[in-house]
C-alpha positions in Angstrom: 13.0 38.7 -45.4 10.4 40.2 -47.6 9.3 43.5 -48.9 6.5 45.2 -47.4 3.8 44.4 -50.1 2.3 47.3 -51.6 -1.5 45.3 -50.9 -1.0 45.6 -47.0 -1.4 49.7 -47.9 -5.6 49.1 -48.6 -8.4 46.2 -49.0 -7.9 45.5 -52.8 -8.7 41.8 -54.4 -5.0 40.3 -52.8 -5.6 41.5 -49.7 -9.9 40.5 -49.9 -8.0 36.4 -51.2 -6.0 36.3 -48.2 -8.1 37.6 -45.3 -9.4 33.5 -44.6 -5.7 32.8 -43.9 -5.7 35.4 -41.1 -7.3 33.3 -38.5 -4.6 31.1 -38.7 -2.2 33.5 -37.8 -4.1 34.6 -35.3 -4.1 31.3 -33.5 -0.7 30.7 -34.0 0.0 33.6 -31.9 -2.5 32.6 -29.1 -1.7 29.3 -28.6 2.2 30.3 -28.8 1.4 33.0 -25.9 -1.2 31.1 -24.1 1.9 28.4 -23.7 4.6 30.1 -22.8 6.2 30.8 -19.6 7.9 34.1 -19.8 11.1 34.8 -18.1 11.1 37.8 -15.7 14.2 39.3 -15.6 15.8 40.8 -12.5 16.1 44.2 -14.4 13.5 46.5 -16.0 13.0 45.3 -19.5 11.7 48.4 -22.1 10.3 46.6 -25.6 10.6 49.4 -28.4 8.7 47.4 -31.0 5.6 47.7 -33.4 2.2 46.2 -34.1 3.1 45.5 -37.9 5.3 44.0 -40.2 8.1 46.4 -42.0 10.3 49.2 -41.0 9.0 51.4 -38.5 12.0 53.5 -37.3 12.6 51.2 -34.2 16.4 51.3 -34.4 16.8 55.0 -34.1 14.7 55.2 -31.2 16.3 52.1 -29.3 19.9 54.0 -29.8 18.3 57.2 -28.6 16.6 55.8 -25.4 20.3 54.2 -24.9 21.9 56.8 -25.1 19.7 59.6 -22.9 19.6 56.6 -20.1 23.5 56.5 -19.8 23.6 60.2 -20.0 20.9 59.9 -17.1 23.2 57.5 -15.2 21.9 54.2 -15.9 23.6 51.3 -17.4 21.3 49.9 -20.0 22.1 46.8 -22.6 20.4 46.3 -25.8 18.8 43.1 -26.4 18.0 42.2 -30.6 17.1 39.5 -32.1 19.6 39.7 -34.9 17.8 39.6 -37.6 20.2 38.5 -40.6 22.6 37.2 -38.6 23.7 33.9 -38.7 24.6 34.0 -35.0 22.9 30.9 -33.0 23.9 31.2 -29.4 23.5 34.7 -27.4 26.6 37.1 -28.6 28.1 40.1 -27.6 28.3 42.3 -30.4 32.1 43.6 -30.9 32.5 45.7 -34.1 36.0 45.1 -34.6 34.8 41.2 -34.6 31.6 40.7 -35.9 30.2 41.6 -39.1 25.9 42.2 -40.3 26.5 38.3 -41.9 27.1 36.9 -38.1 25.4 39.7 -35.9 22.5 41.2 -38.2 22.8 44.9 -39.3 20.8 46.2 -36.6 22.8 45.1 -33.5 25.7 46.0 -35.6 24.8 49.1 -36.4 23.9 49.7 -32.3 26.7 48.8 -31.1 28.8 51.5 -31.9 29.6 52.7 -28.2 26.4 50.8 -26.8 26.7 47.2 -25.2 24.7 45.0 -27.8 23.9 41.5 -27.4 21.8 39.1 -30.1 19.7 36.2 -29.1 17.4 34.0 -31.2 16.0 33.3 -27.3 15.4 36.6 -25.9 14.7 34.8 -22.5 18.4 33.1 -22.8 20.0 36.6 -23.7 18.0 38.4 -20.9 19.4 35.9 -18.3 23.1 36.7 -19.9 22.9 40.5 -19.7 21.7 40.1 -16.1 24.2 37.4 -15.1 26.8 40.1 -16.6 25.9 42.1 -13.4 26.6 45.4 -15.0 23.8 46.5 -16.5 20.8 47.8 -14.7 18.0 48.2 -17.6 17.6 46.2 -20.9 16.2 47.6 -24.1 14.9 45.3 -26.3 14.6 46.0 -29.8 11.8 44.8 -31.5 9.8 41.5 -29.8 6.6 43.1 -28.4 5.2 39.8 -29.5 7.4 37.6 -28.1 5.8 35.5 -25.1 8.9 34.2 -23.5 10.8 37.4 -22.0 8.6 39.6 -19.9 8.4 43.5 -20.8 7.8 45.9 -18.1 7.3 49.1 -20.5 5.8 48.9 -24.1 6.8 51.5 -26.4 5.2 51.4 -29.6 6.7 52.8 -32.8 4.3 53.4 -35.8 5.0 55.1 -39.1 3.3 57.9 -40.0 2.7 57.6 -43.5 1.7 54.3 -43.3 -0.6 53.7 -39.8 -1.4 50.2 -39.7 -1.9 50.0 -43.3 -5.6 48.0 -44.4 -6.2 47.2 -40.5 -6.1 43.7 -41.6 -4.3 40.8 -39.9 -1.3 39.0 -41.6 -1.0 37.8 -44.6 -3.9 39.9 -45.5 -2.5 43.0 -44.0 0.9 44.0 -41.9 -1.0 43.5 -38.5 0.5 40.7 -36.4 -1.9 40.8 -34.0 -5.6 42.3 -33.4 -5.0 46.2 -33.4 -7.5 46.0 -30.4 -5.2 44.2 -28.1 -2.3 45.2 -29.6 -3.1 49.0 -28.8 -4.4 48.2 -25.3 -0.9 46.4 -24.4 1.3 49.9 -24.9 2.5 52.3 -22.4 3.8 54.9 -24.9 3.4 55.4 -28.7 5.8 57.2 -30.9 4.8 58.1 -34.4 7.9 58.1 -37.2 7.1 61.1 -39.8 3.7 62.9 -40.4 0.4 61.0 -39.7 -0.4 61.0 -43.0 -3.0 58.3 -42.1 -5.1 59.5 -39.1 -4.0 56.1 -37.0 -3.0 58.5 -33.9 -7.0 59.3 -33.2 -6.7 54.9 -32.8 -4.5 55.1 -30.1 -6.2 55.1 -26.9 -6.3 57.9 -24.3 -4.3 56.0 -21.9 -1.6 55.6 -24.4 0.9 58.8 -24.0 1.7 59.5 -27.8 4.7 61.3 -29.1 6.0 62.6 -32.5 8.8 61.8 -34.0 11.2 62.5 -36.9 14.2 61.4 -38.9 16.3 63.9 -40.5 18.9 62.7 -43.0 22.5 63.9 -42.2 23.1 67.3 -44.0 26.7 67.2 -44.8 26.4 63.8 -47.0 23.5 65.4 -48.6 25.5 68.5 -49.5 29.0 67.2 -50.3 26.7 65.3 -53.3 24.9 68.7 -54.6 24.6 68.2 -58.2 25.4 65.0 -58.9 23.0 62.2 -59.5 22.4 59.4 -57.6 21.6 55.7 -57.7 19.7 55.0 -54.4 19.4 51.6 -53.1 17.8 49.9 -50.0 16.7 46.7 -48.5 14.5 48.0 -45.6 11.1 47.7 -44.3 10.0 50.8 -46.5 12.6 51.9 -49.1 10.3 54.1 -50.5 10.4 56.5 -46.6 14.3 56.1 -47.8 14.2 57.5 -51.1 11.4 60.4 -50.1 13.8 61.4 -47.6 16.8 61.8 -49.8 14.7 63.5 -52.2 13.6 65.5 -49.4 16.7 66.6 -48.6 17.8 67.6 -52.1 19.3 64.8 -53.4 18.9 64.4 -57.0 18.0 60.2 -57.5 18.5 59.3 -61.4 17.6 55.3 -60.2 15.7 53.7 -57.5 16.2 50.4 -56.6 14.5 48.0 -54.0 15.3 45.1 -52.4 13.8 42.7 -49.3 14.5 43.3 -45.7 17.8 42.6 -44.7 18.7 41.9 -48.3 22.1 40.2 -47.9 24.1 41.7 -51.0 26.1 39.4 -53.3 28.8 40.3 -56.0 26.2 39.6 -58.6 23.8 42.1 -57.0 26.5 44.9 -56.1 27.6 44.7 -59.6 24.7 44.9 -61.0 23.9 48.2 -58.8 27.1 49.3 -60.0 26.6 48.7 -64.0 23.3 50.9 -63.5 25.2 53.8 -61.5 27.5 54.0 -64.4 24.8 54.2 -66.6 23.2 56.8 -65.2 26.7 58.2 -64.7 25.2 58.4 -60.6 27.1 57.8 -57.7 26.1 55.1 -55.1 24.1 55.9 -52.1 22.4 53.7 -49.7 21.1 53.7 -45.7 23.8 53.6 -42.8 21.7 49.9 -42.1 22.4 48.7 -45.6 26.0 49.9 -45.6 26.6 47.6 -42.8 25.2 45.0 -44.8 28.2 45.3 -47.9 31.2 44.2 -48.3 34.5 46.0 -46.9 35.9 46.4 -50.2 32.3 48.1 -51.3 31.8 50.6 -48.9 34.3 53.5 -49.8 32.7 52.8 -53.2 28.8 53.5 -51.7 27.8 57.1 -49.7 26.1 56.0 -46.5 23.1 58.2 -45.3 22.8 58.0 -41.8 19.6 59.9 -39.8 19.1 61.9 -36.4 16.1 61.1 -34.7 13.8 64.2 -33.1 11.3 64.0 -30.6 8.8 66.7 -29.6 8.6 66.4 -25.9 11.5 64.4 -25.8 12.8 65.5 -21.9 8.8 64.0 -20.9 9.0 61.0 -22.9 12.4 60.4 -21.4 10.7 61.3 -17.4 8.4 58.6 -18.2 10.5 56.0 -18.9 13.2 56.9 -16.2 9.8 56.8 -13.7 8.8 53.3 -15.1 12.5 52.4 -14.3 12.5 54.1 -10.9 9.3 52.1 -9.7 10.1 48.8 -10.3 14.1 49.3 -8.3 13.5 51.9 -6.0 16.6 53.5 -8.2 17.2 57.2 -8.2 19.5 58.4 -11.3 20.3 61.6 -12.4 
């Protein structure tokens, strides 16, 4: 995995170079959909996933819809791809079992009370979770461009300092597909943080949009008043991560960056440590990452997990429980 380069952010000389490349990518993607046979599963299938490369707040939002729909009386399953994870065949994610190295940190991080299970072949896992015949709605996380699984509602996350960065296709920008069509294929849209960017006035009419926002958990923030800290992430956007603490009124003496589910090594941990002592800082790092170290690390590194807010949250939740309703005929509630 790779950091989301800082070139994707506006049409400078790197991104100008690599705009040829783009139709390539393009076609990749159309002949790969225009192939494909997608499975329908026998349950609704809600994809919470993005029209560009990088961290957009998906994760929170895939836990929240989980949550509200058991609360609601449906029995939903999570469905990730499991990125990180060494796992090949479809797995049910067990905590007590399965670690970020096998599972990813994502579905690891889920699956704290919510049923989780990884598949490389989304199809595959789809046909699991229904042949488990206990779950009644699957939530996929992430895969809005995947061809082989059929989505009934599209729920597109975007963040909102970023937007869709240059507007350009990948490699030249974060796009993975034509914003156009991309845009057109969403039911919902749910903006992560301010839109710094203007990209809501993109999204079309049809397209209900909501805002969103993650609020770092109080309580760690406070119980390290005072003291400095050496920050670390390997996300999508660190630099969302570090605003936030900052935000919050954490006091960061050292910043450090690394790719997308970076897995750490002893080299790298100690090296993170050597500059925490330097800076005479104590570790701190997101709850995604800290599922991503070591056991004998993490008493060693804070963890700084966020709660998600929605504005209009009871109609976002209506909308998706009335998707759900009209393709079973299934009253809940």
């Amino acid at each position: 995995m790779m950091k989301t380069p800082e070139f994707w952010s506006h049409r400078g000389p790197t991104a100008v170079a690599l705009l040829p490349l783009t139709p390539l990518w393009w076609l990749a993607g159309t002949l790969r959909k225009r192939f494909a046979t997608p499975y329908r599963a026998p349950v609704p299938v809600i994809c919470v996933g993005n029209l560009t490369a990088g961290g957009v707040g998906k994760t929170p939002l895939v836990a929240w819809l989980f949550d509200r729909l058991t609360e609601r009386g449906f029995q939903p399953a999570i469905l990730s791809r499991g990125h990180g994870g060494s796992a090949t065949n479809p797995l049910w994610v067990d905590p007590a079992e399965h670690d970020a190295g096998i599972c990813g940190d994502e579905p690891l991080m889920l699956a704290d009370g919510r049923d989780v299970m990884v598949a490389r072949d989304r199809a595959r896992g789809a046909r699991m979770i229904a042949d488990r015949g206990r779950h009644d709605v699957i939530i996929m996380d992430d895969g809005m461009q995947n061809p082989y699984l059929a989505h009934d509602l599209e729920i597109g996350v975007f963040d909102g300092s970023s937007g869709v960065g240059n507007g350009w296709l990948m490699p030249a920008g974060p796009l993975r597909v034509p914003l156009s069509s991309g845009l057109a294929q969403l039911d919902l849209a749910v903006i992560n943080g301010a839109d710094e960017t203007g990209f809501s006035a993109q999204i079309p009419a049809s397209v209900e949009q909501y805002s969103a926002r993650l609020h770092p958990e109080k309580s760690v923030i406070e119980e390290l008043a005072g003291t400095p800290l050496l920050a670390f992430a390997g996300i999508g956007r660190p630099k969302r991560f570090f605003a936030s603490l900052e935000a919050a009124g954490g006091e960061i003496a050292k910043e450090l960056s690394f790719a997308d589910h970076h897995p750490y090594s002893q080299h790298d941990l100690m090296q993170i440590l050597e500059d925490a002592q330097r800076y005479g800082a104590e570790m701190i790092t997101t709850q995604k990452d800290w599922m991503r170290l070591p056991p004998d690390w993490r008493s060693r590194v804070a963890m700084l997990p966020v709660t998600l807010e929605i504005d209009r949250a009871d109609d976002l939740l209506a909308r998706v429980e009335a998707a759900i309703t009209s393709l079973t005929g299934a009253q809940h509630g």
